[in-house]
ROROVEX-397416 format. One record per residue: x, y, z of N, C-alpha, C, O in turn. Coordinates in steps of 0.1 Angstrom, whole numbers, plus 5000, padded with zeros to 4 digits. Example, Ala and Ser with C-alpha at 12.3 -4.5 7.8 and 13.67 -1.06 7.14 Angstrom:
BEGIN
513249435078512349555078513249675078514249675085
512849785071513749895071512950005079513450115080
END
This chain:
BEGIN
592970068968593070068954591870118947590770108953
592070178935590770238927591070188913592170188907
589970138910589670098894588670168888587770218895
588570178873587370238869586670098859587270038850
585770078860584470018853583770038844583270148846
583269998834582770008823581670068827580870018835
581670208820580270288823579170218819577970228824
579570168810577570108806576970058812575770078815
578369928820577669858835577069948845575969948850
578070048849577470138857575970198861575170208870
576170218848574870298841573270198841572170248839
573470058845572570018843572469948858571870038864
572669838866572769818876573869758884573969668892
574569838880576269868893576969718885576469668875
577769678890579069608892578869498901578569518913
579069398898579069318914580369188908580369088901
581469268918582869178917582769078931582569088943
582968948920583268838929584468808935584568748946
585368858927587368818938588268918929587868988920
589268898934590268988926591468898923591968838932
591868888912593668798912594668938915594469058912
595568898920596169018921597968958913598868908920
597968968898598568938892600168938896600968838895
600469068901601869098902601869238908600769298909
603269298913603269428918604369478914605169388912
604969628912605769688913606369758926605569828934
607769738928607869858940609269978938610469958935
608770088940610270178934610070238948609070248956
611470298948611870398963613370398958613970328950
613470478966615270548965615870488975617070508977
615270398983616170378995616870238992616270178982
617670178997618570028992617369938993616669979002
617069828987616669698991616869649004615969609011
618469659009618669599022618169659031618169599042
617669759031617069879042615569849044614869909052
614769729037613069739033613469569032614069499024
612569539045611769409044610269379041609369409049
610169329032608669309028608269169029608969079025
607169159035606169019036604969039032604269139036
604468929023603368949017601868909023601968879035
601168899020599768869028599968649029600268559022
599568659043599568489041598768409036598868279037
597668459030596668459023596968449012596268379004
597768509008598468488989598868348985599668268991
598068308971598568158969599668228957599368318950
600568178956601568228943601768108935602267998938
601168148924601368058913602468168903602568288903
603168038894603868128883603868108867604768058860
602368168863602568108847602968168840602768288837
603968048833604468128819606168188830606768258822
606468178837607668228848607068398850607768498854
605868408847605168508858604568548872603368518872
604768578880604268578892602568618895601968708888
601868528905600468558902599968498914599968378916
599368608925598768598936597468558936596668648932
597168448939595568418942594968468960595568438971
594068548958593568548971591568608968590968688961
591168498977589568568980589268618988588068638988
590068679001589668729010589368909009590368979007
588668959009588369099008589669179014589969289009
590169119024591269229027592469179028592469079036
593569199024594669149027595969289029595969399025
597269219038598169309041599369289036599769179036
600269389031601569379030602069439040601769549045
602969369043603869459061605769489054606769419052
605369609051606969639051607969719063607569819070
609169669064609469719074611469779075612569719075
610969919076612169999073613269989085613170049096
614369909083615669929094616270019092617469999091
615770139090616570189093616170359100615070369094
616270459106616170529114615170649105614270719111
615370659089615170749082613470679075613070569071
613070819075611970809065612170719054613270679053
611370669045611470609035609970629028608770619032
610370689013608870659007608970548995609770518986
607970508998607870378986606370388980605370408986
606970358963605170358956604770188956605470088957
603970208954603370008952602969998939602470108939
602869938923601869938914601269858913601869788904
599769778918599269638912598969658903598369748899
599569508896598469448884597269348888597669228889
596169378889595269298896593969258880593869328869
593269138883592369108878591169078884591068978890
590069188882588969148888587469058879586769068869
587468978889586368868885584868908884584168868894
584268988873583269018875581968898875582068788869
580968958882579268858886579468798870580368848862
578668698868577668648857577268778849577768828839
576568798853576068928841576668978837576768978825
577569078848578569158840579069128831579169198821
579968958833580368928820579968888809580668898799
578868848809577768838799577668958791577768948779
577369078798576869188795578269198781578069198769
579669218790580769278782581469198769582169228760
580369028775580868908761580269008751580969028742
578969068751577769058740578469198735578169208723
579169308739579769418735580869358728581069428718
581469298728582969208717582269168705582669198694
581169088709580669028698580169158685580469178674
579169248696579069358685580469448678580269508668
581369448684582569528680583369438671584069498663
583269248672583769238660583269208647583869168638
581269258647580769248641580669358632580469348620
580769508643580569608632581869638623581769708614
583369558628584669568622584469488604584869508593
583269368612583869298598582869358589583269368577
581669418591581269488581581969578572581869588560
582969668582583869798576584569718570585569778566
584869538567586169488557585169468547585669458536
583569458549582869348540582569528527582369498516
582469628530582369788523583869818515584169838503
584869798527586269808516586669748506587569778498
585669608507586169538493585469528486585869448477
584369568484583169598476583269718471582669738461
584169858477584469958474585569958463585670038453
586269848466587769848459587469718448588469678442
586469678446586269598435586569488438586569418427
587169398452587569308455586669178461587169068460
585769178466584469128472584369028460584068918466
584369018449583968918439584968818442584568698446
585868848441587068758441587668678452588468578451
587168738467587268728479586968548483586068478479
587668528490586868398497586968418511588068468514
586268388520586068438533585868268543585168168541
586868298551586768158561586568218574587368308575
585868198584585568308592585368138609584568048611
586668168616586468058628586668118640586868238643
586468028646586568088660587668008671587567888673
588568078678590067978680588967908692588967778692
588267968700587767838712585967938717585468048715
585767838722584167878727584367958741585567988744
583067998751583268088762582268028772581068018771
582668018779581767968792581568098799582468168802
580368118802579968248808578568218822577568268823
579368068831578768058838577767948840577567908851
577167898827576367828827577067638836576267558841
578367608835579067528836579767508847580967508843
579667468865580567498876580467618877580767668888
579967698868580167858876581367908872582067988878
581767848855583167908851582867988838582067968829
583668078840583768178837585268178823586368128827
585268238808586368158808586368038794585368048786
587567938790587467828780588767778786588967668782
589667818793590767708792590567558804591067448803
589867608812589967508826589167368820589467268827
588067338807587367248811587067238794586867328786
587067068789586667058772585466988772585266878766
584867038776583067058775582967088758583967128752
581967068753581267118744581267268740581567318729
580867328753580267458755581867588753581867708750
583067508756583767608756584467558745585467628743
584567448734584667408728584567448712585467488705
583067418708582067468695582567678694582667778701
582667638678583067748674582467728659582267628651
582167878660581667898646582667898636583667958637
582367808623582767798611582367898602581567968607
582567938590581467948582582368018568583068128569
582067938556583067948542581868038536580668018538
582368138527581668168517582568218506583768218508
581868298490582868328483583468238471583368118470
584268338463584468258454585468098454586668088457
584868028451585767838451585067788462585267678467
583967878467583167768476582667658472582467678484
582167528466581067458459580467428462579967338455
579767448473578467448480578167528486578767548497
576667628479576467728485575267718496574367638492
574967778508573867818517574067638527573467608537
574767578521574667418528575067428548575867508551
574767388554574967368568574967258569573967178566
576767208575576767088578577167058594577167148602
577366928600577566908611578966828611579366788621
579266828604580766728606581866818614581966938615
582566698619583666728632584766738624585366658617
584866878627585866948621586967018628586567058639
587967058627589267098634590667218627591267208616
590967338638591367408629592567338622593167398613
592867218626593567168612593667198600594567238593
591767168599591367168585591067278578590267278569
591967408583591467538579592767548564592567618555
593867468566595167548560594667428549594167468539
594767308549594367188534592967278528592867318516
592067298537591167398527591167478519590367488509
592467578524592567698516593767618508594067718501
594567538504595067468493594467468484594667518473
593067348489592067298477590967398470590167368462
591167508475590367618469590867638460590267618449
592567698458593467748446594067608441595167578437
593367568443594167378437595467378436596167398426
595767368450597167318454597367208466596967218477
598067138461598666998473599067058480599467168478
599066968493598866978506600366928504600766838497
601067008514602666938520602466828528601466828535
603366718528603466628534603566588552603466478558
604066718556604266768567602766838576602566858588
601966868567600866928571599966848576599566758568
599366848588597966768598596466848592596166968590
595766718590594466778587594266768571595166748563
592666788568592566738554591166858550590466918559
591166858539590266978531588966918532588566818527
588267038542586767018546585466958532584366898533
586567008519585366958505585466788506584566708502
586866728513587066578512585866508515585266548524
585366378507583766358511584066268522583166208528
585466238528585666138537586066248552587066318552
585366238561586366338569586266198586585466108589
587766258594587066198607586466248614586366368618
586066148617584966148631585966138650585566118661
586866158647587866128658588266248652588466288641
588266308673589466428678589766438689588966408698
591166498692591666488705591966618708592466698701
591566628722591766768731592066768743591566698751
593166858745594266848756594267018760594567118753
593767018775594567138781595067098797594767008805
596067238798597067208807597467288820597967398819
597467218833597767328841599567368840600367298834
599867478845599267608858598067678848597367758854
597767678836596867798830595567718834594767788840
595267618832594067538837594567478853595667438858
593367478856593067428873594167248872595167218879
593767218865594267068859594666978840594166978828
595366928844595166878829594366768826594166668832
593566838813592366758809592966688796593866738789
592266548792591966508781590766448775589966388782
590666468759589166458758589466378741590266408732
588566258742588766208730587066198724586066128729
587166278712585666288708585266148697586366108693
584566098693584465988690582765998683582065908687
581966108673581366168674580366018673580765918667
579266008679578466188689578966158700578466228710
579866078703580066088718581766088721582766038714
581666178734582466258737583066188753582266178762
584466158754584766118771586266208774587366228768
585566258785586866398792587266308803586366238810
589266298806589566218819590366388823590866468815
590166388836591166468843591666428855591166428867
593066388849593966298858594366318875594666228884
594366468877594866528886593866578895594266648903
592366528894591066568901590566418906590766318900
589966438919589466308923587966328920587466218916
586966428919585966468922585866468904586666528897
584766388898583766388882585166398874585366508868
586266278873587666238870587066198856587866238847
585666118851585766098836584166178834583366198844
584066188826583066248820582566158808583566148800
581566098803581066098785579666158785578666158793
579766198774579166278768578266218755578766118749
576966268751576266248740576066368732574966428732
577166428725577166548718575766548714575066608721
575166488702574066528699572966568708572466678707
572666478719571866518728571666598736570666608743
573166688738573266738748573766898742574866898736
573366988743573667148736574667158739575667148732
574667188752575967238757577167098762578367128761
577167028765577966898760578266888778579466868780
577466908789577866908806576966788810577066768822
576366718804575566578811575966498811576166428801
576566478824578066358824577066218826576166208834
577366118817576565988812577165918819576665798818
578365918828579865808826578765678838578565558835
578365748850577665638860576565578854576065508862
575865578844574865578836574965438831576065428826
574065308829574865198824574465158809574065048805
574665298802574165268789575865288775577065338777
575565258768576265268757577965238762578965308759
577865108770578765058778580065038765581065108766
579964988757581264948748581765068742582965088747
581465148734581565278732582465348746583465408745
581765328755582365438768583365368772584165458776
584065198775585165138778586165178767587265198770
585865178750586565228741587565348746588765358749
586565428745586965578750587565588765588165698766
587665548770588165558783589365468783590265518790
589865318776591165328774591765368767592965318768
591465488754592265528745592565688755593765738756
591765728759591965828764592965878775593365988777
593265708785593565708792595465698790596365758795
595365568777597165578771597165718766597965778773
596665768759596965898752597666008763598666068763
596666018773596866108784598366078788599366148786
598265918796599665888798601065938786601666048790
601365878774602065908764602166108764603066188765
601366108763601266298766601966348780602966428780
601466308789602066318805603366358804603966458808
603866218795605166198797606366298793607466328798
605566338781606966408768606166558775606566658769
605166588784605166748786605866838792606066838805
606466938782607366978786608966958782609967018786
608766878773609866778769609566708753609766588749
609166818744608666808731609766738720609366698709
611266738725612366588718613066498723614166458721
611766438735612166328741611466218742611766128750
610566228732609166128727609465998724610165998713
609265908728609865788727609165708712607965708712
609865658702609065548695608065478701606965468694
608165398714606965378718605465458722604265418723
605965568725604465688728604265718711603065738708
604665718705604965788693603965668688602865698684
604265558689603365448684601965458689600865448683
602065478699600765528708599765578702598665518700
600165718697599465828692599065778682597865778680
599865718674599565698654598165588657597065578652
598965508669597665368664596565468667595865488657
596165518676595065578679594365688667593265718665
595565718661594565778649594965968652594366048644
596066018664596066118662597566168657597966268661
597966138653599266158645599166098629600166108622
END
């Protein structure tokens, strides 16, 4: 197989791929199916996300063995869809090229509306759906596998007309809940009754949030109940660093697991049995989003996320 690489990497010091996913394959030929037996490498782990097909393998070489019963030539094309896992740097290198590409985009919006007389009138909410681990963390690469801090934290940032507080930086724990009651209370309009989440101007906000991800897309399913400044991740399906707490403030990147530590003991038993029903009550209905029992349902509310 041949791929091509981003010249700039090239251009500076090469490439250095750590594995390949080898997503899926195509195969065409004119000859019947029943005529071509194919076996795939034994080395292939096949996972299927989303009812997609998706080969895990680390081994540098692997084989497919096809085999023609029948007397006559046969030609067959192969097409992979493969994913290659670039070093640390590389990806580093290609995070910091996105960042400039969606920086020099938003300038060409921040010229069009200043061109078109619109910029006055504008109000600008500018977030970020999830953070990026680029290694510093296990060596992951990535935001879905782990609810750290680090793949977490996303930039906010309001400006524009109906702001009422200008140049201010705050730290409150905030959620894209709170993006849609915001833009209500800007054009002073009520919030539907149906709607989660409350307008960032409110002088009251919580301090409680809950965060859930899920395998086959993550390694395992994680739960994370933040309780600011501190933070406890359980992941049910791992034997190996199963709870995690955390001291957001103290910690930048949010990976200094506190949990064997024998300090801020009430706080961390808190967090570890809410975290622990929530996960359960969750467990239960996934996959199964109208089969939620009044009692899980009670679950959630007492806890504060419903």
């Amino acid at each position: 197989m041949r791929t091509t690489y981003p010249q700039s990497l090239i251009d500076k010091r090469g490439v250095r791929i750590k594995g390949i996913s080898f997503m899926n394959y195509s195969l065409s030929t004119e000859a019947s199916k029943d005529n071509i037996e194919i076996y795939l490498p034994r080395n292939w782990r096949e996972i299927r996300p989303r009812n997609k097909r998706h080969y895990l393998s680390r081994r540098k070489r692997s084989e497919m063995v096809f085999i023609n019963k029948t007397e006559q030539n046969i030609k067959i094309t192969i097409q992979f869809n493969y994913k290659l896992s670039l070093h640390f740097r590389a990806s580093r290198e290609l995070y910091q090229q996105e960042i400039q590409y969606m920086d020099k985009h938003f300038g060409q919006l921040m010229k069009f509306l200043k061109k078109n007389h619109m910029f006055q009138e504008s109000v600008f909410i500018v977030m970020g759906d999830h953070g990026e681990g680029l290694g510093e963390h296990r060596r992951c690469v990535g935001h879905i596998h782990y609810l750290n801090k680090l793949y977490l934290q996303v930039p906010l940032f309001m400006a524009g007309k109906g702001i009422k507080e200008k140049g201010v930086i705050k730290k409150n724990l905030v959620s894209n809940l709170n993006i849609a009651p915001t833009l209500l209370d800007i054009i002073d309009k009520e919030k539907p009754d149906f709607m989660q989440g409350t307008s960032l101007f409110e002088t009251h906000q919580s301090n409680h949030l809950l965060l859930e991800t899920y395998s086959p897309e993550a390694y395992s399913d994680g739960f994370s109940i933040i309780k600011y400044p501190y933070q406890f991740i359980y992941y049910p399906q791992t034997e190996e660093q199963k709870f995690e707490f955390i001291d957001l403030e103290k910690d930048q990147l949010g990976i200094n697991n506190l949990y064997h530590q024998k300090i801020n003991q009430k706080i961390k038993a808190e967090l570890l049995n809410s975290v622990i029903k929530v996960s359960k009550a969750i467990t239960k209905i996934k996959g199964k989003p109208d089969e939620i029992s009044p009692e899980q349902l009670e679950i959630l509310k007492s806890l504060g996320y419903l």
